[in-house]
C-alpha positions in Angstrom: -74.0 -44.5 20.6 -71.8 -45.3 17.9 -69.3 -43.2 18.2 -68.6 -44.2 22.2 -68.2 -47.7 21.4 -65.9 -46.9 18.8 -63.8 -45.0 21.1 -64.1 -48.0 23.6 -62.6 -49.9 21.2 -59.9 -47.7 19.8 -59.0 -47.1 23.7 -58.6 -51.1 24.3 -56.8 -51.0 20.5 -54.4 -48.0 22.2 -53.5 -49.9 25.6 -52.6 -53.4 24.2 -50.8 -51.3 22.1 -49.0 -49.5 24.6 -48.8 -52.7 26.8 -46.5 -54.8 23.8 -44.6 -51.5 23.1 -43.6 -50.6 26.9 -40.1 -50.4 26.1 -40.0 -47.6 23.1 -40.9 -44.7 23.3 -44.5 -44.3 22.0 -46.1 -41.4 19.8 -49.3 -40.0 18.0 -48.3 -41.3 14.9 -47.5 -44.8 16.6 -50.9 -45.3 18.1 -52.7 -43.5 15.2 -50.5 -46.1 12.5 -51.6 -49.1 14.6 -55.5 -48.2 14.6 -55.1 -47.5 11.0 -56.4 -43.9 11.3 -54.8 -40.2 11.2 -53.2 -38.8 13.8 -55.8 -35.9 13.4 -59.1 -38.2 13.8 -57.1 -40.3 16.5 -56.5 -37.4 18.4 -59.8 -35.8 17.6 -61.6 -39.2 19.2 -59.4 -39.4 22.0 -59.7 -35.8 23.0 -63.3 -35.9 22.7 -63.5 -38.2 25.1 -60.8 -39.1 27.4 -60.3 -36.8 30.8 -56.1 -37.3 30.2 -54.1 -36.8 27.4 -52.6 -39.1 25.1 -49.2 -38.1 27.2 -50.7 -38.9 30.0 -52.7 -41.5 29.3 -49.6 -43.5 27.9 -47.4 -42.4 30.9 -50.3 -43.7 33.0 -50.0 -47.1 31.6 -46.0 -47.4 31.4 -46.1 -45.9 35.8 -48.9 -48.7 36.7 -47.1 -51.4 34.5 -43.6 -50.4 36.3 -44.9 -50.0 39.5 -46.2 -53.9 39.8 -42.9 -55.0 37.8 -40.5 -52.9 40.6 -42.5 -54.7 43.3 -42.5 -58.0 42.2 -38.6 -57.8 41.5 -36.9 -56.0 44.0 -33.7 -57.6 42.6 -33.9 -55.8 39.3 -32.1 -52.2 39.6 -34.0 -49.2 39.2 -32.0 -48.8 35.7 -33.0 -51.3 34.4 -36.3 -51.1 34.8 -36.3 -47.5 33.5 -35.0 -49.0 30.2 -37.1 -51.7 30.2 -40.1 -48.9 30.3 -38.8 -46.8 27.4 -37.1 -44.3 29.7 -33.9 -43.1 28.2 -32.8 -42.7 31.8 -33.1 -43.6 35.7 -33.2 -40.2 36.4 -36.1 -39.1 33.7 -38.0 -42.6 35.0 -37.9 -41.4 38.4 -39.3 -37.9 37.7 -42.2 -39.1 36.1 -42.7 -41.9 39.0 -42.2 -39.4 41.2 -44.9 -36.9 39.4 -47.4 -39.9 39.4 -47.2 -41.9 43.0 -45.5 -38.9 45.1 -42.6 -40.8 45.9 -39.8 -42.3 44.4 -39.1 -45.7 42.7 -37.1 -46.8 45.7 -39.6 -45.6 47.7 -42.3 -47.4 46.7 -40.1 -50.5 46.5 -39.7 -50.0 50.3 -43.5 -49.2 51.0 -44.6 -52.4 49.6 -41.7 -54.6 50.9 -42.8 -53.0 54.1 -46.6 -54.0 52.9 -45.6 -57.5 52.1 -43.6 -58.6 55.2 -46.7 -57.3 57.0 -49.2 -59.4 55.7 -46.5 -62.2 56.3 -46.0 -61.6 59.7 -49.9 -61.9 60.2 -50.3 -64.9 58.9 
């Protein structure tokens, strides 16, 4: 079918987008612009078949992205990694993080400390 592998590609298209655009904020019209099509037919596509919407899909992307990033470097503040996601504040990154893992950023930073120094301590 034509028309799915199309979509494949204009999904892979829409996540390295989203991927080299983590820290703006990213719309319709961006993602439609870069896969040189209207917003109507991108949106069309993507609603035909995607389970999430573009919202969602693009906050899916920018929580998994974070979520290795404020594992990896538990020496980078909360802040700062909110900016460097495209939130326009800790508190605003932390709602959605909160909405998507049921827990907080500083949480989850804990968890997989707690994660790490157990694998560690079995070695």
């Amino acid at each position: 079918d034509m028309s799915i592998d199309y979509y494949r590609r204009l999904i892979n298209m829409t996540e390295d987008y989203i991927e080299t655009n983590l820290n703006h904020k990213i719309t319709l019209a961006h993602v439609a612009n870069n896969a040189n099509i209207s917003q109507f037919h991108f949106h069309r596509l993507f609603s035909k078949y995607s389970t999430e919407t573009l919202k969602q899909f693009i906050t899916r992307i920018k929580m998994e992205r974070s979520a290795i990033f404020l594992a990896i470097n538990s020496e980078i503040s909360i802040t700062e990694i909110a900016l460097k996601y495209g939130y326009s504040s800790s508190s605003n990154y932390n709602k959605a993080f909160k909405k998507h893992y049921s827990m907080s950023p500083t949480e989850f930073r804990k968890e997989q400390e707690r994660k790490r120094n157990n694998i560690l301590a079995d070695v």
